[in-house]
N, C-alpha and C positions, 0 to 999 in steps of 0.2 A: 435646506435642511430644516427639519421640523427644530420647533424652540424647547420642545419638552424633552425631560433630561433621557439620552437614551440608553437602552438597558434591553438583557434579555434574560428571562426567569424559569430555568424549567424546574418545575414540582412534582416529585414522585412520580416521573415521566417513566413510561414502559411502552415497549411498541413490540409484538412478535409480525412473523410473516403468516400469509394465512395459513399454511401448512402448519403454524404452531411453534413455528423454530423461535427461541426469544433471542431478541438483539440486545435490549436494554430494559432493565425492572429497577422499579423507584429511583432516578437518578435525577438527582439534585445536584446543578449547576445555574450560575447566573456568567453572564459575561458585561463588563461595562464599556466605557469609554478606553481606546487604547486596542493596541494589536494584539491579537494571542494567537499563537501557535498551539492547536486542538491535534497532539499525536498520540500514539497506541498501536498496537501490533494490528493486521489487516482482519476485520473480524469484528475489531471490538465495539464499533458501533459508528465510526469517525460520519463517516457518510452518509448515515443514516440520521443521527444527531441532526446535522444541518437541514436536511430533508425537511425534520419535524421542525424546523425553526421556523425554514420558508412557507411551513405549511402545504408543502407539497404530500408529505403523510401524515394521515391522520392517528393519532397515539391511541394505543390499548387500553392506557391510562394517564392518569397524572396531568398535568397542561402545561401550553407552553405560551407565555405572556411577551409579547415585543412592542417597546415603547418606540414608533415610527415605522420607516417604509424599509421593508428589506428586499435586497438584492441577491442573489445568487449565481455565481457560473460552473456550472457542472462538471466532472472530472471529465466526459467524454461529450463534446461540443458537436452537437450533428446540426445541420442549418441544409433546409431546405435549396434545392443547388438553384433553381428560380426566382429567387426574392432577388431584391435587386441592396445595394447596401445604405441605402437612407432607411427601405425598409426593416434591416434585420438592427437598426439602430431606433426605430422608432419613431423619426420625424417624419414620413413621406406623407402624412397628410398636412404637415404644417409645412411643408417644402412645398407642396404642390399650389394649398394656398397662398404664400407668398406669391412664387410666381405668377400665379392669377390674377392677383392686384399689381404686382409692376407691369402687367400686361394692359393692364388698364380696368378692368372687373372688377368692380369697388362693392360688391354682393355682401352683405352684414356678415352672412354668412362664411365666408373666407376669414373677416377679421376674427370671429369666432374661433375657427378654429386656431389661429396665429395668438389669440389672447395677447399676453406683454412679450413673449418670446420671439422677438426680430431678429435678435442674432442666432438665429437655431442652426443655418446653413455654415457661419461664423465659427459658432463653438463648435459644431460635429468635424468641422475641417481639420479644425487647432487639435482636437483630441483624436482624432487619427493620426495626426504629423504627429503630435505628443511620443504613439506607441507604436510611430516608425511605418506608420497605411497609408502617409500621404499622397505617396503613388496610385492608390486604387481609386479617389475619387470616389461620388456617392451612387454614380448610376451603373457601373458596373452588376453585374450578379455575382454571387456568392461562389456560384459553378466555377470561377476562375479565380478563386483564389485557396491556397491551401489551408491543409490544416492547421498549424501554429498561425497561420492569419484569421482564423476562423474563431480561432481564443480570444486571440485580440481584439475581433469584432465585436464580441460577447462582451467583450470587457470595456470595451470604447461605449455599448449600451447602456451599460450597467452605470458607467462614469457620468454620462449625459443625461442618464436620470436622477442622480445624487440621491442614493438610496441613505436613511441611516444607519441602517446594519449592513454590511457587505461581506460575504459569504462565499469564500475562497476554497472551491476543491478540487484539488493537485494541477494548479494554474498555471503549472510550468509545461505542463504533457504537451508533447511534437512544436515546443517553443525553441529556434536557437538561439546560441549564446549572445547575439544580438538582440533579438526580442523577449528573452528574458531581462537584460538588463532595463528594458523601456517598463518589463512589467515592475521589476522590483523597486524603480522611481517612482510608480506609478501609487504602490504601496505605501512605501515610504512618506508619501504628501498625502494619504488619506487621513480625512480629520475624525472622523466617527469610531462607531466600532467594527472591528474587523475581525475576525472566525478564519483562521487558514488554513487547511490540512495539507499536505505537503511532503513528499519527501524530499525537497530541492534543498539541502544545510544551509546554503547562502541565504534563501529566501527565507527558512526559521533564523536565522540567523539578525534578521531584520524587526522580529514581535519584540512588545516589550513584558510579556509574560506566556511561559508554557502550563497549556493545560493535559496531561498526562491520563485518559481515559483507559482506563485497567480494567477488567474483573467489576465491568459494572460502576466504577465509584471514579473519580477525578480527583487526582492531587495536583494541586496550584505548585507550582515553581517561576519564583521571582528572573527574572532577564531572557535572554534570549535562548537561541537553542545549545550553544557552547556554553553557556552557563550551568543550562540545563542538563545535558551529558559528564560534564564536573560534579554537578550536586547528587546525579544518580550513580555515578562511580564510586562519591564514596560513599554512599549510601549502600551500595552493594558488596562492598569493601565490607562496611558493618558488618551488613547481613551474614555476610560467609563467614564472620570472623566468629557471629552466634551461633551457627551451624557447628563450629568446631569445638567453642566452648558447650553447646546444647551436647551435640555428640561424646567432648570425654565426660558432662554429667551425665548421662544415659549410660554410656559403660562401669562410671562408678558405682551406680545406685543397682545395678545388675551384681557387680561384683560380691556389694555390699549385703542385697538378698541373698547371692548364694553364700555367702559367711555366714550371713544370719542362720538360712537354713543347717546348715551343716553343723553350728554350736546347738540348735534347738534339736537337730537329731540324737546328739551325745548326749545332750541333759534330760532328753526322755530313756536314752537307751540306759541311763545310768539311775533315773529315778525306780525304771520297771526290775534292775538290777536289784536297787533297793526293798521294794515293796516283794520281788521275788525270796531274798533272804531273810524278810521278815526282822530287819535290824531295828524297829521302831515300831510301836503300840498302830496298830492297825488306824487308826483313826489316826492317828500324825499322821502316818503317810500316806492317808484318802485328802487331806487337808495339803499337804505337799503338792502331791497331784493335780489337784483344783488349781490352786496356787500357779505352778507350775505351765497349766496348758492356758489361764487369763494370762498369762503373762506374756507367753508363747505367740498366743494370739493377737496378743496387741502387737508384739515387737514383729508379727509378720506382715497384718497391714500397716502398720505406720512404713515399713520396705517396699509393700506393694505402692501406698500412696505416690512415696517420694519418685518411686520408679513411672508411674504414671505420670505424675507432674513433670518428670524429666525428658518422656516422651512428646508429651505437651508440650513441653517449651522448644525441642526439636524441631516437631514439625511447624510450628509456626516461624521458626528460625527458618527453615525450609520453603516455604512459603512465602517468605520473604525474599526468596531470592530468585529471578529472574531467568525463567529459562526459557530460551527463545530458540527451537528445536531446529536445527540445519539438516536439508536436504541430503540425504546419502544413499548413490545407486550406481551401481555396477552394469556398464553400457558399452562389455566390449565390441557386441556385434554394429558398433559405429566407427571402427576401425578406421581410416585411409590410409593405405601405406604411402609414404614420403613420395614426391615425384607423379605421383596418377592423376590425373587430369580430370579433376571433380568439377567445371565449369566455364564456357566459352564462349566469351562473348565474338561476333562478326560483325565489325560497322554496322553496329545498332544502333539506331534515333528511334528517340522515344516520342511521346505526345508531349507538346510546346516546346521541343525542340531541343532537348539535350538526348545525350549517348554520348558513345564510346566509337572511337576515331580508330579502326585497323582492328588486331586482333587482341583480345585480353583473354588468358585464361588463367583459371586459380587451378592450383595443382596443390594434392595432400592434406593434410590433416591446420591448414594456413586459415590464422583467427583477423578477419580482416573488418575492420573500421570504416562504414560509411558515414561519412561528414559532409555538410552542404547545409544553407541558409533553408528557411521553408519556404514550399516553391520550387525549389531544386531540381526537382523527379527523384529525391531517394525511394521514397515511396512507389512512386509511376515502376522506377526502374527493375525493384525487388516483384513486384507485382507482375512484371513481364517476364523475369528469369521463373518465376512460381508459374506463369500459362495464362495466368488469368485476364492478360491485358496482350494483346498482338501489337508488335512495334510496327512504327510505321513504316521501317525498311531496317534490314540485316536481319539477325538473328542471333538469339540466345539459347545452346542448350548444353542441355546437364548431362554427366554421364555416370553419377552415381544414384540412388533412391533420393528423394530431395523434398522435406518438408518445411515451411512457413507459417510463420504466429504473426498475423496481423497485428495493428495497436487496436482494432475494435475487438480482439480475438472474437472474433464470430466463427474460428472453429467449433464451438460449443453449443449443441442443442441447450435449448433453455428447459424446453418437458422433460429432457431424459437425466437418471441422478449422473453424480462424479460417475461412478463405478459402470454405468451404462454408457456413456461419453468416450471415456480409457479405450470398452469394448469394441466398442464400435470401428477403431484402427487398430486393434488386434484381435481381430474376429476366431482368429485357431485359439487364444487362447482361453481356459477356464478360467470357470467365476473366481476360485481360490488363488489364482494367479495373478488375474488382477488388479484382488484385492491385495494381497501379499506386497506385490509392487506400488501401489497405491499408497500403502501404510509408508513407504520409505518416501513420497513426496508428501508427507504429515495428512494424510487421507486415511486417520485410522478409525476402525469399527464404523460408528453409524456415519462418523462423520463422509463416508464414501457413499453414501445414501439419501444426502443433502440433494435436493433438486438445483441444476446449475443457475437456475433465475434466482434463486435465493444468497449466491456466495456475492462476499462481497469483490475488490476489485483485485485486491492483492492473492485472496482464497480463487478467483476465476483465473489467474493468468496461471497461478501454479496448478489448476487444475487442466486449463489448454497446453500448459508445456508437457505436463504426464502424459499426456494424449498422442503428444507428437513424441515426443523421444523415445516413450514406448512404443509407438506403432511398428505394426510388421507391412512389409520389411522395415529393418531401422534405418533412419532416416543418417546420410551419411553427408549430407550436406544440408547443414541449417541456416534458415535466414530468421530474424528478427529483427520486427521493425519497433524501436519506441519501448524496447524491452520492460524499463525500469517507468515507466507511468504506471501510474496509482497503486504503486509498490513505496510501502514503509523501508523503512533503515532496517528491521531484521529480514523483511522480506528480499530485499536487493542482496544483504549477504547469504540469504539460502539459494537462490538465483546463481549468485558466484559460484557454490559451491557444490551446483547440477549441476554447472557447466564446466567443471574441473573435470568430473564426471566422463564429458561427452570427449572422445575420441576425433571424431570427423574431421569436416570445413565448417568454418562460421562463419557467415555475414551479416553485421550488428550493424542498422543504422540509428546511430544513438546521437542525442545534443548531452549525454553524461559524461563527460571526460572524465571523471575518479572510477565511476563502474567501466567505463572500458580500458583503462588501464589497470583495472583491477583482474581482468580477464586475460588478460596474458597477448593482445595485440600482437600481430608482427607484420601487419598493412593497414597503412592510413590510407586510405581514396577519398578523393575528392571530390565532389559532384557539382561543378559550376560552369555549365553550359558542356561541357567535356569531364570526361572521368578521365581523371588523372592521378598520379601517386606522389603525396607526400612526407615531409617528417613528422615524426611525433613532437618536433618543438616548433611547427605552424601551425596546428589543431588549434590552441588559441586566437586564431586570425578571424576576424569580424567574418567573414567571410565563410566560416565554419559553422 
């Protein structure tokens, strides 16, 4: 670790896309020594911040200052499937020199590359076994091992280079609840600074300050992430409770003008009474009059002001309170009635050797839970019931319409906008209709006109589920793999409540035990070496 103090500084930081869209304008934040959890609705910049830290984009404006070497592991971990894992770790030129020299090759040049680092073979072992790889060994390739192990390889690099800043985004995605636990010790014993974005609670749960990116600007909240949902509850508590007092002062000061006006009607209709009966020397009552409408005039705007002011104070009351818009669409033509046989499996063996023993099939509108360690074949498995992959014997098929949302969603052109993407799996229908329907999965006005390389991770997944739940025909048996990565806490409960929405079959391979209890479950399957069914009180078993 470097000796200088470390830090990260960004000054009147702005970055748009080239298209123009802006992410972030003048934002000042620093981060020091210590964890912080960096959350915000999907959108507001979380991923892109980090970006510009690592210097992987370059800002529109403003700068971004870091005292040391920063690290990074990206929310979506792609690794070349040929590297072999010394390489995807960093050491395979100082591994290879070693070898060299215990072979006997005493060439300067080996010792050069080796410098003071003799235990390199050593430590890359220990911090694999650390985060549970010590099975894979360094010469294997990357092609064999999965995704939640492919995190962890990223993250075993990251460890073995001892970055000063470390740069956490959604570090939990296609990890089970066994390999998260290795990440969140792993966390937990980091001495520097550390950046997490996250929707995993347990792992905010771990920072020892929340940073809150809003509308452009960051508010600091002291502890961790339950601290931090406490301090915004009653903070919101407030807010609505000025919303209530803002709104009866707006109706008072309404009320208030109409009184005013209606005494200021009667005291003219009664002054022109006067000046009409000529009860008083002409000049009293041109001086009454004057009198009369200064007077008039003041007492209307000083009603107008207060009335203004009280809208003012409204809408900022307003403003102040937090509305994080939920999913609502009407998806009857995803029907299954009870009983009808929406998927069947035939002694199926997958690639590396799991499937399903005899026959299984899901029948009806049945929300079922894939669980299994990474590596498993969730993924293999869903990917072969979807066409895309041929098992290596039996068979899987479907007998109702049947679409699938990857965890990379690469359903989604990246040239073509939302509103083009939608079209494209409901081709009968019109422009006005997709956007219509669009607008109900928060795709309103231009925002349906965003290019999909531009959204960020939580704006692309609700924009590949639009795609699929709207397509024609409707899609009457759903799979989703890894649903809830790089999805925020309001994003996961708009998720929930499309999928109250949907009618069909489901098959969710999740490591979220709260979002798929939160879905309404009524099959646990188990995926370890054979599919098989269990309780909802084993799903916690290491082994899930």
């Amino acid at each position: 670790m470097s000796s200088a103090p470390t830090s990260v500084t960004c000054t009147s930081l702005s970055f748009a896309w080239p298209d123009g869209t802006p992410v972030l304008d003048d934002l000042q934040v620093a981060f020091g020594p210590g964890r912080t959890g960096l959350v915000g609705v999907n959108g507001s910049g979380k991923s892109t911040l980090l970006k510009l830290i690592a210097g992987e984009l370059t800002p529109t404006g403003g700068t971004v200052r870091v005292t040391g070497e920063v690290g990074r592991l990206p929310q979506n971990v792609t690794l070349d499937t040929g590297l072999r894992v010394d390489e995807v770790l960093g050491i395979a030129a100082r591994r290879a020199a070693l070898h060299a020299i215990e072979a006997g090759d005493v060439s300067e040049e080996h010792f050069d590359v080796v410098g003071d680092d003799w235990d390199v073979e050593e430590r890359a072992l220990a911090t694999l076994g650390e985060l549970g790889l010590g099975h894979i060994g360094l010469d294997r390739t990357t092609g064999e091992v999965s995704g939640g192990e492919s995190v962890l390889l990223r993250l075993a690099a990251l460890l073995l280079r001892r970055p000063d800043v470390l740069l956490l985004d959604e570090p939990t995605n296609n990890l089970d609840l066994y390999a998260r636990r290795r990440l969140y010790a792993a966390v937990e014993a980091w001495p520097g600074v550390l950046v997490v974005v996250s929707h995993d609670r347990e792992l905010l749960d771990l920072v020892d300050q929340v940073a809150d990116l809003r509308s452009g600007e960051v508010t600091w909240y002291g502890g961790n992430y339950s601290a931090y949902q406490e301090a915004l509850a009653t903070e919101q508590e407030a807010a609505e409770r000025m919303v209530r007092v803002a709104g009866s002062d707006l109706r008072k000061q309404k009320r208030e003008l109409a009184d005013a006006q209606v005494k200021l009607a009667r005291r003219k209709r009664y002054g022109q009474k006067m000046f009409e009966q000529k009860r008083e020397p002409k000049i009293v009552m041109g001086a009454r009059k004057r009198s009369a409408q200064e007077s008039a005039g003041k007492h209307r705007i000083m009603h107008e002001e207060k009335l203004a002011e009280a809208k003012e104070r409204l809408d900022d009351a307003v403003d102040a309170v937090r509305d994080d818009d939920e999913i609502r669409v009407d998806l009857p033509y995803t029907a299954v009635p009870p009983g009808r046989t929406v998927l069947t499996l035939l002694d199926l063996r997958l690639a590396y050797g799991a499937g399903a023993v005899g026959s299984f099939d899901l029948r009806g509108p049945e929300r079922v839970a894939l669980v299994g360690r990474n590596g498993a074949g969730k993924t293999t498995l869903l990917r072969t019931v979807a066409g895309e992959l041929e098992p290596v014997s039996g068979e899987a098929r479907t007998h109702v319409p049947m679409r699938f949302l990857p965890q990379r969603l690469d359903v989604l052109d990246d040239g073509l906008t939302v509103a083009e993407n939608v079209a494209r799996f409901s081709p009968g229908a019109t422009n006005n209709r997709v956007r219509a329907r669009l607008a109900r999965f928060l795709f309103r006005g231009t925002r349906a006109d965003r290019p999909a390389a531009t959204l960020s991770g939580g704006e692309r997944f609700r924009a590949a589920l639009a795609a699929l739940m709207l397509a024609e025909p409707a899609p009457q048996l759903l799979m989703l793999d890894e649903p809830t990565n790089n999805l925020d806490m309001a994003s996961v409960r708009q998720l929930t409540t499309a999928l109250e929405s949907y009618e069909g079959a489901l098959i969710v391979a999740s490591h979220d035990i709260p979002f798929l209890e939160s879905i309404g479950i009524t099959r646990w399957l188990l995926l370890e070496g054979e599919l098989r069914e269990i309780t909802p009180e084993a799903v916690g078993h290491p082994g899930c």
